[in-house]
C-alpha positions as CSV (number, residue, x, y, z in Angstrom):
1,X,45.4,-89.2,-114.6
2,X,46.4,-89.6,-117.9
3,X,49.7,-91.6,-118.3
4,X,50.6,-95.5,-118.7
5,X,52.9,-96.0,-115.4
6,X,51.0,-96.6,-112.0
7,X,51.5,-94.3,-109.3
8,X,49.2,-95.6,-106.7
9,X,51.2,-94.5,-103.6
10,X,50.9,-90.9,-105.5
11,X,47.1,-91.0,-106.0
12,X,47.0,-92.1,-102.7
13,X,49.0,-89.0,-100.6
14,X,47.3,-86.5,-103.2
15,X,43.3,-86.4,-103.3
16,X,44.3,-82.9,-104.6
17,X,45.7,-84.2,-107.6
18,X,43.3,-86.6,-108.3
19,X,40.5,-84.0,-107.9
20,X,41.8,-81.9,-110.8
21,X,42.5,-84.6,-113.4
22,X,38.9,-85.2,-113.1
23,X,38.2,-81.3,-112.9
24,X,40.4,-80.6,-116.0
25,X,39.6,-83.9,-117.7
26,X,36.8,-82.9,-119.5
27,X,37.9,-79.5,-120.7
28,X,36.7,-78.7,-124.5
29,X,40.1,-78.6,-126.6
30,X,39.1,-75.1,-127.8
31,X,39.2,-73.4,-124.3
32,X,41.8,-71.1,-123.1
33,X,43.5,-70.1,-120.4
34,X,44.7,-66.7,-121.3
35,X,44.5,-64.5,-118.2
36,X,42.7,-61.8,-117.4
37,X,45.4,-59.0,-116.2
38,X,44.0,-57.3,-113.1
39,X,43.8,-53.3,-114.4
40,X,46.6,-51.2,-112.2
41,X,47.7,-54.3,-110.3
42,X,50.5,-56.0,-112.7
43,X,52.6,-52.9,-113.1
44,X,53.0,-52.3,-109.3
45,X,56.3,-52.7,-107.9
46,X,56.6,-55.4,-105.0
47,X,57.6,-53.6,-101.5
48,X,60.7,-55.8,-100.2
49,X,58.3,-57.2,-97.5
50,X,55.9,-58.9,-100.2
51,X,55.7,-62.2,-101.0
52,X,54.2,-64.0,-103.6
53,X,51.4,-66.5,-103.1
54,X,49.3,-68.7,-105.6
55,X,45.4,-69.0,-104.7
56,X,43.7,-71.9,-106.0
57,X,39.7,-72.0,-106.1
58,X,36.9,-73.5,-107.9
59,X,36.2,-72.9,-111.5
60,X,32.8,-71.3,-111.4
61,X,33.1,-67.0,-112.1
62,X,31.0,-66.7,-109.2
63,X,33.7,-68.2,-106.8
64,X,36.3,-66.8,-108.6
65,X,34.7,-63.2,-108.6
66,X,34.0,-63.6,-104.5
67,X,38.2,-64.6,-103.5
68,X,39.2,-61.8,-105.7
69,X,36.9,-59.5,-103.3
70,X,38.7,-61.6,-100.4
71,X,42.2,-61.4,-101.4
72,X,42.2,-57.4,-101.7
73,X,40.1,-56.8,-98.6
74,X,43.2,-59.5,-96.7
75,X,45.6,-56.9,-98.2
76,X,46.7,-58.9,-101.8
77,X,47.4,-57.1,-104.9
78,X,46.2,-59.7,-107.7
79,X,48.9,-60.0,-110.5
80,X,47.2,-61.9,-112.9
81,X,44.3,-64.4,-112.7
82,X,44.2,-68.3,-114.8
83,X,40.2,-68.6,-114.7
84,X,40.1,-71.9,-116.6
85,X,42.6,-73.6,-114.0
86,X,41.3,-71.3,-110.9
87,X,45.1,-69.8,-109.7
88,X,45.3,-66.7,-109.2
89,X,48.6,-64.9,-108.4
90,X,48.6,-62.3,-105.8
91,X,51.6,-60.2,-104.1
92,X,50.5,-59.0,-100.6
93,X,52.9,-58.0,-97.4
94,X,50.4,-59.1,-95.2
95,X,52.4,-61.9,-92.8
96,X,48.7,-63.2,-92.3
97,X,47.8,-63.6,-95.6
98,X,48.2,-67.3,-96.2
99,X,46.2,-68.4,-93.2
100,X,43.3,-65.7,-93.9
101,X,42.6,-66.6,-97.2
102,X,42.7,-70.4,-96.9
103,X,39.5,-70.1,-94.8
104,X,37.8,-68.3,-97.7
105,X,34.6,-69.9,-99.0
106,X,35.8,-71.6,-102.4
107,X,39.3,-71.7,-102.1
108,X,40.7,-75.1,-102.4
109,X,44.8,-74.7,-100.9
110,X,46.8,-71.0,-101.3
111,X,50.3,-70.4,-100.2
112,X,53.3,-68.4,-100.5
113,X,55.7,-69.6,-103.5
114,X,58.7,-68.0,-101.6
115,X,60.3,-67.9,-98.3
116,X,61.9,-64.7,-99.3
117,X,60.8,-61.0,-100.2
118,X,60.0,-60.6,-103.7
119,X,63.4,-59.4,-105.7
120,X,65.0,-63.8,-106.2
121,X,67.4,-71.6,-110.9
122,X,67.2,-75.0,-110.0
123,X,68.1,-76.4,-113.5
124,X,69.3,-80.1,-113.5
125,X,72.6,-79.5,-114.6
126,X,75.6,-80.9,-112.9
127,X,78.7,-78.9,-112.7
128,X,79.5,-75.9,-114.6
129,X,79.6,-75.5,-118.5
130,X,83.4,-76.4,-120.4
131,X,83.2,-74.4,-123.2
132,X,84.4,-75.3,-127.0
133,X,87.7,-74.1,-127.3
134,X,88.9,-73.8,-130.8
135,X,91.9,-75.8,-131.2
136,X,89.1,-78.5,-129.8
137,X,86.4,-77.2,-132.0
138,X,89.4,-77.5,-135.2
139,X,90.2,-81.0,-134.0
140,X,86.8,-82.1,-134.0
141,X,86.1,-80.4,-137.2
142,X,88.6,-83.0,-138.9
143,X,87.0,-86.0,-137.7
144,X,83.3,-84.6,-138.4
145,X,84.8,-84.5,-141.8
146,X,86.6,-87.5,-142.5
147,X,83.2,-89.6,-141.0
148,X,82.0,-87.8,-143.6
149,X,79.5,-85.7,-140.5
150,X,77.1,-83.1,-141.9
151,X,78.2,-80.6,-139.1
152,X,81.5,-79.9,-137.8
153,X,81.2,-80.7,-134.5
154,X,79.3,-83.7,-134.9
155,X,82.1,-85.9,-133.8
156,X,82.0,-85.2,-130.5
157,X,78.0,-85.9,-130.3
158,X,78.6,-89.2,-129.4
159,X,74.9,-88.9,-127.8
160,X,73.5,-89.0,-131.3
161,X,74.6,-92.0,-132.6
162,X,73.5,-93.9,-128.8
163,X,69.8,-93.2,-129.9
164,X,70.3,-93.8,-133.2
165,X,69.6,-90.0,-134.2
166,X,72.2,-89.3,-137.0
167,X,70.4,-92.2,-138.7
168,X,66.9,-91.0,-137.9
169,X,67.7,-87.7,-139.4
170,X,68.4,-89.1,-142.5
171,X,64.9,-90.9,-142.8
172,X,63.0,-88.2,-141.4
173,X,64.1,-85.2,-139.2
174,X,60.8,-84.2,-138.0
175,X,57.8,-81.4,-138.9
176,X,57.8,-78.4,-139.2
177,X,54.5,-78.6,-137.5
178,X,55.9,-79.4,-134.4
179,X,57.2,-77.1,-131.3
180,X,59.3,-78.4,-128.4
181,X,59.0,-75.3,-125.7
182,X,62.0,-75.0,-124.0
183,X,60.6,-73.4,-120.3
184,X,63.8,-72.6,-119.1
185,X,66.5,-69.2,-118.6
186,X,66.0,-68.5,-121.9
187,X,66.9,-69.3,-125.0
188,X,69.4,-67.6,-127.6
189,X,67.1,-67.5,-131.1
190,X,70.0,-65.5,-132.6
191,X,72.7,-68.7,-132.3
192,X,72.8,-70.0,-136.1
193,X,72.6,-73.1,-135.0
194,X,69.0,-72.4,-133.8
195,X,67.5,-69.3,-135.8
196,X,66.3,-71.8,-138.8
197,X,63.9,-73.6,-136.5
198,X,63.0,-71.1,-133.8
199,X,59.3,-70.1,-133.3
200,X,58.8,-66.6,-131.9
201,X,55.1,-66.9,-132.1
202,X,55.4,-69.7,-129.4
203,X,57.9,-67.5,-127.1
204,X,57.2,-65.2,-123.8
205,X,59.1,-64.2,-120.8
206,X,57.0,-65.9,-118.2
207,X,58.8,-64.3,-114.7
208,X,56.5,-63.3,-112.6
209,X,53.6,-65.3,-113.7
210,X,52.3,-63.1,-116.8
211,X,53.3,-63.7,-119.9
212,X,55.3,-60.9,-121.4
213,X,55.1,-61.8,-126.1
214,X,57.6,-58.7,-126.7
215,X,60.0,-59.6,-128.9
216,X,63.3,-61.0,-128.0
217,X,61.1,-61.2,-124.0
218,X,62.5,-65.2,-124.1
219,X,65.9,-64.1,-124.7
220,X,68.8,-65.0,-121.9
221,X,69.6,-61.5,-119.9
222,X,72.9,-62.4,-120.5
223,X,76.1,-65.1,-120.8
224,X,75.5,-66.9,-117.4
225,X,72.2,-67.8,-118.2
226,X,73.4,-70.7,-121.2
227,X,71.0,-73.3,-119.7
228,X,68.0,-73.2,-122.0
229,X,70.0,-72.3,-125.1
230,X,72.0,-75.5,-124.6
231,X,68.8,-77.5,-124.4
232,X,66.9,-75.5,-127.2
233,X,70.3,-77.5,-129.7
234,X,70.0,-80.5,-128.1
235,X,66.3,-81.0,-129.4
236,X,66.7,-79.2,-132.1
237,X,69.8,-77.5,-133.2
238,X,69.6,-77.4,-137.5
239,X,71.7,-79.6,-140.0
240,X,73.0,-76.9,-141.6
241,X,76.6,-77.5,-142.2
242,X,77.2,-75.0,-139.1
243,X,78.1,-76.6,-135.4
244,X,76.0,-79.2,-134.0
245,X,73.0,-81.4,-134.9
246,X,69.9,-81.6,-133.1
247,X,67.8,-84.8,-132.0
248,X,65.0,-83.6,-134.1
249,X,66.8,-80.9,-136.4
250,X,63.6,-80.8,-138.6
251,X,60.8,-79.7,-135.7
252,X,60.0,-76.2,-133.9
253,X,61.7,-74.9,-130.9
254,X,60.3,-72.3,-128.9
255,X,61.4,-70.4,-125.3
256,X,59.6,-69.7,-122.4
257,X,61.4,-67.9,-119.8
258,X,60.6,-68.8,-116.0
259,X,64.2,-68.1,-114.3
260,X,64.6,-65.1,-112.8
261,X,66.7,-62.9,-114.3
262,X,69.4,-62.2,-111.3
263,X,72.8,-64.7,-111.0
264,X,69.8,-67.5,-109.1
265,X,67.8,-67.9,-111.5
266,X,64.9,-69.1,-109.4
267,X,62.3,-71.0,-111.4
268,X,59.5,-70.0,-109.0
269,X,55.8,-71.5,-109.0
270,X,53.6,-68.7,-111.0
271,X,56.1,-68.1,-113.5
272,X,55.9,-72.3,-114.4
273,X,52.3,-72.1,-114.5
274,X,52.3,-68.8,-116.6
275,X,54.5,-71.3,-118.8
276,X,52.4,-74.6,-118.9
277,X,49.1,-71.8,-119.6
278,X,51.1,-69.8,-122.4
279,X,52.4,-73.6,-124.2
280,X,49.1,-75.3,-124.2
281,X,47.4,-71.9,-125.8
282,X,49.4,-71.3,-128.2
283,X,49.8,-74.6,-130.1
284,X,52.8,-75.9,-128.5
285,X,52.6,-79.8,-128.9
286,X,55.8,-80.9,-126.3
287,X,57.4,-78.9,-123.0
288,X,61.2,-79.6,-122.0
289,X,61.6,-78.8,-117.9
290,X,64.9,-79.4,-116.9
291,X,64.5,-78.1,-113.6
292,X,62.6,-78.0,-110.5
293,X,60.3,-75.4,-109.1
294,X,61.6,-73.4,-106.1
295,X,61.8,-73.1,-103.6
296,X,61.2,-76.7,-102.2
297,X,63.4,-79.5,-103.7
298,X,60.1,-81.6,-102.6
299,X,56.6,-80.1,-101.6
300,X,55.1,-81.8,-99.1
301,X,51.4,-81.7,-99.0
302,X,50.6,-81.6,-94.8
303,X,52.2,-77.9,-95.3
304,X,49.9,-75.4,-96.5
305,X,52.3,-73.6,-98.8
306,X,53.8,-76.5,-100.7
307,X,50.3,-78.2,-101.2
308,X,49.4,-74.9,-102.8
309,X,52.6,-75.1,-105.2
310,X,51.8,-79.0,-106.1
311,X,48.2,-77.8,-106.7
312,X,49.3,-74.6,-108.6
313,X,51.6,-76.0,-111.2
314,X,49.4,-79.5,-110.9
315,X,46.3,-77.5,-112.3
316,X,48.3,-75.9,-115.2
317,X,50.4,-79.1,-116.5
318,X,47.3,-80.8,-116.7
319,X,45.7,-78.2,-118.6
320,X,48.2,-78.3,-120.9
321,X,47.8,-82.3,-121.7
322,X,44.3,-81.5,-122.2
323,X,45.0,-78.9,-124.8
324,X,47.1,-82.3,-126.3
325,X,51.1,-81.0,-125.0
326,X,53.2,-83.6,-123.6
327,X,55.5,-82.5,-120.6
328,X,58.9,-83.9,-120.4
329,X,60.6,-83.3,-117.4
330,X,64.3,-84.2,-115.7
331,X,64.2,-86.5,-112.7
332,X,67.3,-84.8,-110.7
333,X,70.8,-84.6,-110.2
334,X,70.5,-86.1,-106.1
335,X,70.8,-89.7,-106.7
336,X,68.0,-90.0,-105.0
337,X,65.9,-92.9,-105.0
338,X,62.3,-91.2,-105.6
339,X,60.7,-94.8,-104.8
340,X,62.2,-94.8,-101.0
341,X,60.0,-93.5,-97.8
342,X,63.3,-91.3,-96.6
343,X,65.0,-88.9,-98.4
344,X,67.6,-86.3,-96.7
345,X,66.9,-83.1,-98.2
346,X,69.2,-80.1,-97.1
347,X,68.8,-77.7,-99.9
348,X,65.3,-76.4,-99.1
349,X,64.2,-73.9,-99.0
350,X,66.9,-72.5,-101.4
351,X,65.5,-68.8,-101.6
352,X,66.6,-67.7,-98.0
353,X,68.1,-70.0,-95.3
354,X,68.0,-74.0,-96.2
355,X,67.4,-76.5,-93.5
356,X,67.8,-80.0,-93.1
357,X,64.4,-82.2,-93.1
358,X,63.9,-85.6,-93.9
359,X,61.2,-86.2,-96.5
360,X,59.2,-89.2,-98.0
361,X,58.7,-88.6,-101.7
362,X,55.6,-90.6,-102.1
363,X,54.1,-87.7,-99.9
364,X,56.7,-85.1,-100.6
365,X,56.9,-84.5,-104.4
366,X,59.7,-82.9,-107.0
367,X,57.7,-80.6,-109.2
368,X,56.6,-80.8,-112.1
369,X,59.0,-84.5,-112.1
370,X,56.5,-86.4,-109.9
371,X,52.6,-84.6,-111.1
372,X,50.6,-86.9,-113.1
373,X,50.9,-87.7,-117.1
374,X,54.3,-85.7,-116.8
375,X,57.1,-88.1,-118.6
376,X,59.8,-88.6,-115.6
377,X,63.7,-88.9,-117.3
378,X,66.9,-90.1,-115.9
379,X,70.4,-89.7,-117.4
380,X,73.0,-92.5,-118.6
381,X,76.2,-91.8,-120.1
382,X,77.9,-93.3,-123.1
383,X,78.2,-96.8,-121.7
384,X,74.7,-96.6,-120.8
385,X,75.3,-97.0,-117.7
386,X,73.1,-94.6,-115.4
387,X,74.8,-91.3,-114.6
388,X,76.4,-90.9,-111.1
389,X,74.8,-87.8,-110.2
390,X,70.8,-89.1,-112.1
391,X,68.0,-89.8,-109.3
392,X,66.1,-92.8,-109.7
393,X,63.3,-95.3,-109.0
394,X,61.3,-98.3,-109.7
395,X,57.3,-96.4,-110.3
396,X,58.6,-93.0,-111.4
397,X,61.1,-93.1,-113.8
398,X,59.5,-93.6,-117.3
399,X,62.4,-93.4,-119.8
400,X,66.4,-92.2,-119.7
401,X,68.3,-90.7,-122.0
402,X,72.2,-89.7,-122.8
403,X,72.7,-86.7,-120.2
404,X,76.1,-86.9,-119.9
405,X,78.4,-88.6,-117.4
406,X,82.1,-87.3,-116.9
407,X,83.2,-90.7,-115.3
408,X,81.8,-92.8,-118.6
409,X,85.0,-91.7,-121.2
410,X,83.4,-92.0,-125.6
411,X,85.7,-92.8,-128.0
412,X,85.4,-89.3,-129.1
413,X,88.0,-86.4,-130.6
414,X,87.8,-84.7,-126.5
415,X,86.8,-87.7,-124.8
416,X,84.1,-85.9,-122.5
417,X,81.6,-87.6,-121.7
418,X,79.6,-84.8,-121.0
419,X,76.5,-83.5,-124.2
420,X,77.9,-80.9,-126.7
421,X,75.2,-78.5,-127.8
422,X,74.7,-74.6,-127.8
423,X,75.5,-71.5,-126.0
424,X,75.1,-68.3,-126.0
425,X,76.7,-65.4,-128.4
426,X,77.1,-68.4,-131.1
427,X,79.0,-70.6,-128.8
428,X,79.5,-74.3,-127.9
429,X,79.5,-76.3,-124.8
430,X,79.2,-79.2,-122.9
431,X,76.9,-79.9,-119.8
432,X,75.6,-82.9,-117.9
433,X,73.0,-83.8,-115.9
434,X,69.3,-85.1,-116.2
435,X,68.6,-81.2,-117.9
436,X,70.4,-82.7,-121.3
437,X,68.2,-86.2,-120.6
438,X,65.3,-84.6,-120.8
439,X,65.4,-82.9,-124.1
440,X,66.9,-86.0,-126.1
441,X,63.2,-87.6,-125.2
442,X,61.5,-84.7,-125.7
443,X,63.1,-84.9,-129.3
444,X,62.2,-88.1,-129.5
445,X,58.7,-87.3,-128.8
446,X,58.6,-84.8,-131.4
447,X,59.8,-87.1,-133.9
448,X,56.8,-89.6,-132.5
449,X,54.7,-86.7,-132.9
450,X,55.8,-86.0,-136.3
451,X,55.2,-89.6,-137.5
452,X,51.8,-89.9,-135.3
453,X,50.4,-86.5,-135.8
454,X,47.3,-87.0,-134.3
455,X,48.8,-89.3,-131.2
456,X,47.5,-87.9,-127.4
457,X,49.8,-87.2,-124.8
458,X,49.2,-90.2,-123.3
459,X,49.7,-92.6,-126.5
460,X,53.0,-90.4,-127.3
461,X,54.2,-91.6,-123.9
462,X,53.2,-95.4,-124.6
463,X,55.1,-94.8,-127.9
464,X,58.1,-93.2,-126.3
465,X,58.4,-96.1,-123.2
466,X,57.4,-98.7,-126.6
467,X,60.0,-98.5,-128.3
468,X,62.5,-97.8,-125.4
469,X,65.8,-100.4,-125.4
470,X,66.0,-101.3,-121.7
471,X,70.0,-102.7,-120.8
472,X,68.4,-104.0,-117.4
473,X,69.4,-103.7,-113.9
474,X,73.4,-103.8,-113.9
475,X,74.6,-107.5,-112.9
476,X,77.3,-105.5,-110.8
477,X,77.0,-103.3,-107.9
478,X,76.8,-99.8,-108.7
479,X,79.7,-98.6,-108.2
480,X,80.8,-95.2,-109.8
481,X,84.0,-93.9,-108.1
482,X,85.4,-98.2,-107.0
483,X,85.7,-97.3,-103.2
484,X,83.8,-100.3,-102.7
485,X,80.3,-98.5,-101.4
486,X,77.6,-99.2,-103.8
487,X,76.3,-96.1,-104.7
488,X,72.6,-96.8,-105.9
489,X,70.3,-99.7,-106.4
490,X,68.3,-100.8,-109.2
491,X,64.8,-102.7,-108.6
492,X,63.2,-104.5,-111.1
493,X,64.0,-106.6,-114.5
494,X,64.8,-106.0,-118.1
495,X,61.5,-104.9,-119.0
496,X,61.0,-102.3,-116.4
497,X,63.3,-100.6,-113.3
498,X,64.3,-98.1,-111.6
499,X,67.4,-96.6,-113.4
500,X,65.8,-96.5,-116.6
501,X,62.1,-97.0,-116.6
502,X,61.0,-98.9,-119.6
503,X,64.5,-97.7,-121.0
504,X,66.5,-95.4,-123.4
505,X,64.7,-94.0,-125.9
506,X,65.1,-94.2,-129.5
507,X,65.0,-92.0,-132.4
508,X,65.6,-94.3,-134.9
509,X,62.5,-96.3,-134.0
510,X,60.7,-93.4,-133.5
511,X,60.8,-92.5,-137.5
512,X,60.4,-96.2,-138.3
C-alpha cells in the first residue's frame, strides 16, 4: 500500500486489497495492460435484460484462459479482458451468473456493476452550474485589468491567489512533460482556453470498459455534460490573455471519458478501470476523479457485487501507481464523516430504485476516494473554512483545497464564492463542490512533478501533504447556516485532522 497516511482500520476490513498491493507491487514498469478485445464480442449490442459484471481472477494465462471457457459456457459475452490486473468485463442476461461464476476455480470476487439493464454521473459537484454572463464577464474584465491580471477573468479566481498560484505561475508554470487526465464526462479540447495544453494522444472514450482513441472519442456529447471541461481549466486552463488561468497553466491535460453519455451520466465500474488501464499505459503521470463510481455511494465488501467493484477498480488504480501515476480523487459532497462506524446512505443504488441502509465506512468504502495510495481531498472556501457540503475525517482525508463554498462571500467583482473555470462551446462558469478541490491538488501535484520529475507517487504525496498550510481544527463550533446545530466536527490538531488532512495545498511552495 503505497501512501504516507495509515489506514489500519482499511487494511483490516480488506484482505482483498491488501492482496493486490502485494500482487501488483512488483510489476516491471515496462508492462502493459492494454486489453485483449474478445473477437465478435465488443460490437454486440446488450439485450435490455443484460447486466454488466467485472470478473476478477488470478494473473497466470492459464487461469485466465480456463474462466473465459467458464464465463461463456455460464452464458457471458466477454467485452474486453485487463490480463495484467486479471478483470475481465463480461455482459450476460443470465440472472445466475454472479453466483455461478464466483464458484469458478481461480476467480478471486465477480459481480454485477449495475442494478439496472444495460442502456444507464456521480460527479462531486454541488448544485448546478451559474454561467458567466457578460455584463459579469465585462465587469470582471476591468478589474483583471486594472490588477494588472494576465487574463480577463482572473479577478474573480480568487482560488488562485489562496494557493498562491498566480505567483507560482510566474516562477514556473509547469512542464510540458506532464499530463493531468481528467477521467470524467468529457472534456471540450476545442475551448481556447484549453486547446494550447490539450493531449489527444493521452485521450479515449472509456464507456463501457474499452477504450475507444478516435478522435474527438473524449469529447462531451453535448452542453449538459460541462463537468470535466470545467475541471480540465481549473488544472490547466492556458495564460493566454483569453478567459481564465489554470493552476498549472504550463502542464498537459488530457480526457478520459467514463460517464455515460445519457442526461445520468453514470460513472460505472469497467469504464473507471478501462480509465486507470488506458492513463497508466499511455504516459499519463497524474488522474483527476471527481466523482464516485456507481452505483453504490459505498461498496461494502460482505456483498458479493460491491467487493467485486472495490476489487475491480482497486486492481487498476494500483496498476496505474505502479506504472508511476498519482490518483487524486474528491472526498464527497455528504458531509459525511468517512472516519465514523455509521453513515446513513439513501442514495444507493442510484441506477434503479435507491434504498435506505446504514453503512460503516471503515468496511463500506467510496471508490476510488477510500482505495489505497489514492490522494483523498476535501473542499474549503475562501475563508478557508471547510465547505458546508465537503465530507470529512480524521485518517482519510489527506489534503483540501479551494472547491468553492456559496456561504463563504470573496472580495471579488461577483462575490461568488463558488470556482470560475471552463465550459463548454467557449464558455465560463462557476461550480462547487469537492470536484473543483480535487483538481487544484492535482495541479499542485503536477507542478511537484514538474519540479521533482523523477518523484514516485508516493513521495509526490509526502510532497503534496509537506508543504500543505494546515489552519487547524476551528476554535468555534461548526456552524454553517447559525441555527445553533453544529454541523460537523473536526478531530485532531494543527498538524493533522479531519477537515483538512495535513492541510491546503500550495502552489507556491510547490515551484519553490
Amino acid at each position: 500500500m503505497a501512501h504516507l497516511r495509515p489506514r489500519r482500520r482499511l487494511a483490516l476490513a480488506v484482505p482483498v486489497v491488501l492482496s493486490l498491493t502485494a500482487s501488483l507491487g512488483f510489476l516491471p514498469s515496462a508492462a502493459s495492460a492494454v486489453p485483449a478485445v474478445e473477437t465478435g464480442t465488443a460490437a454486440q449490442a446488450a439485450d435490455a435484460p443484460n447486466l454488466a459484471y467485472v470478473v476478477n481472477t488470478r494473473l497466470d494465462h492459464r487461469t485466465i484462459n480456463s474462466v473465459k471457457k467458464a464465463i461463456n459456457a455460464a452464458g457471458g459475452t466477454i467485452v474486453v479482458t485487463y490480463e495484467k490486473i486479471g478483470v475481465i468485463v463480461v455482459h450476460s442476461a443470465n440472472p445466475d451468473f454472479g453466483p455461478v461464476i464466483r464458484k469458478v476455480h481461480g476467480v478471486q470476487s465477480a459481480g454485477a456493476t449495475r442494478t439496472a439493464p444495460l442502456s444507464l454521473a456521480s460527479t462531486t459537484d454541488e448544485g448546478a452550474v451559474q454561467y458567466l454572463s457578460k455584463d459579469q464577464a465585462a465587469k470582471t474584465a476591468k478589474a483583471s485589468a486594472a490588477a494588472g491580471d494576465s487574463e480577463p477573468l482572473e479577478a474573480d479566481q480568487w482560488d488562485l491567489p489562496a494557493i498562491g498560484a498566480d505567483k507560482a505561475a510566474k516562477i514556473n508554470p509547469g512542464s510540458k512533460s506532464v499530463t493531468v487526465a481528467v477521467i470524467d464526462v468529457g472534456v471540450d479540447d476545442t475551448h481556447p482556453d484549453i486547446a494550447p495544453n490539450f493531449s489527444p494522444s493521452q485521450s479515449a472514450n472509456c464507456v463501457g470498459g474499452k477504450a475507444d482513441t478516435t478522435y474527438g472519442a473524449w469529447r462531451p456529447v453535448d452542453s449538459g455534460h460541462y463537468h470535466g471541461t470545467h475541471v480540465a481549466g481549473e488544472i490547466a486552463a492556458a495564460r493566454n490573455g483569453i478567459g481564465v488561468a489554470g493552476v498549472a497553466p504550463g502542464v498537459k491535460v488530457s480526457g478520459i471519458t467514463v460517464a455515460e453519455p445519457d442526461s445520468t451520466q453514470l460513472f460505472y465500474p469497467e469504464s473507471v478501470v478501462c480509465a486507470f488501464v488506458f492513463a497508466a499505459d499511455h504516459g499519463v503521470e497524474i488522474t483527476n476523479n471527481s466523482y464516485y463510481v456507481d452505483p453504490w455511494l459505498y461498496n461494502c465488501m460482505d456483498d458479493p457485487d460491491q467487493r467485486a467493484i472495490v476489487d475491480a477498480v482497486n486492481r487498476a488504480q494500483l496498476y496505474a501507481q505502479s506504472k508511476g501515476t498519482l490518483n487524486v480523487a474528491a472526498a464527497g459532497n455528504s458531509n459525511d464523516d468517512l472516519d465514523s462506524h455509521t453513515l446513513v446512505d439513501t442514495s444507493s443504488p442510484d441506477d434503479s430504485t435507491a434504498t435506505t441502509r446504514t453503512v460503516d465506512p471503515h468496511e463500506c468504502f467510496d471508490v476510488p476516494t477510500q482505495l489505497p495510495g489514492v490522494v483523498t481531498v476535501s473542499s474549503v472556501g475562501v475563508k478557508k473554512a471547510k465547505s458546508y457540503f465537503s465530507s470529512y475525517g480524521k485518517g482519510v482525508i489527506d489534503v483540501a483545497a479551494p472547491g468553492g463554498d456559496a456561504l463563504q462571500i470573496p472580495d471579488t467583482p461577483s462575490k461568488n464564492g463558488r470556482i470560475l473555470s471552463t465550459l463548454p462551446n467557449n464558455s465560463y462558469g462557476y461550480l462547487q463542490g469537492t470536484s473543483m478541490a480535487t483538481p487544484h491538488v492535482a495541479a499542485v501535484a503536477a507542478l511537484l512533478k514538474s519540479t521533482h520529475r523523477y518523484a514516485s507517487p508516493a513521495q509526490l504525496q509526502g510532497l503534496l501533504k509537506a508543504e500543505a498550510d494546515n489552519p487547524g481544527c476551528p476554535t468555534e463550533p461548526y456552524d454553517t447556516n447559525g441555527d445553533g446545530v453544529v454541523d460537523a466536527t473536526c478531530v485532531g490538531g494543527k498538524r493533522v485532522n479531519g477537515f483538512y488532512g495535513f492541510g491546503i495545498v500550495n502552489a507556491l511552495r510547490a515551484v519553490k
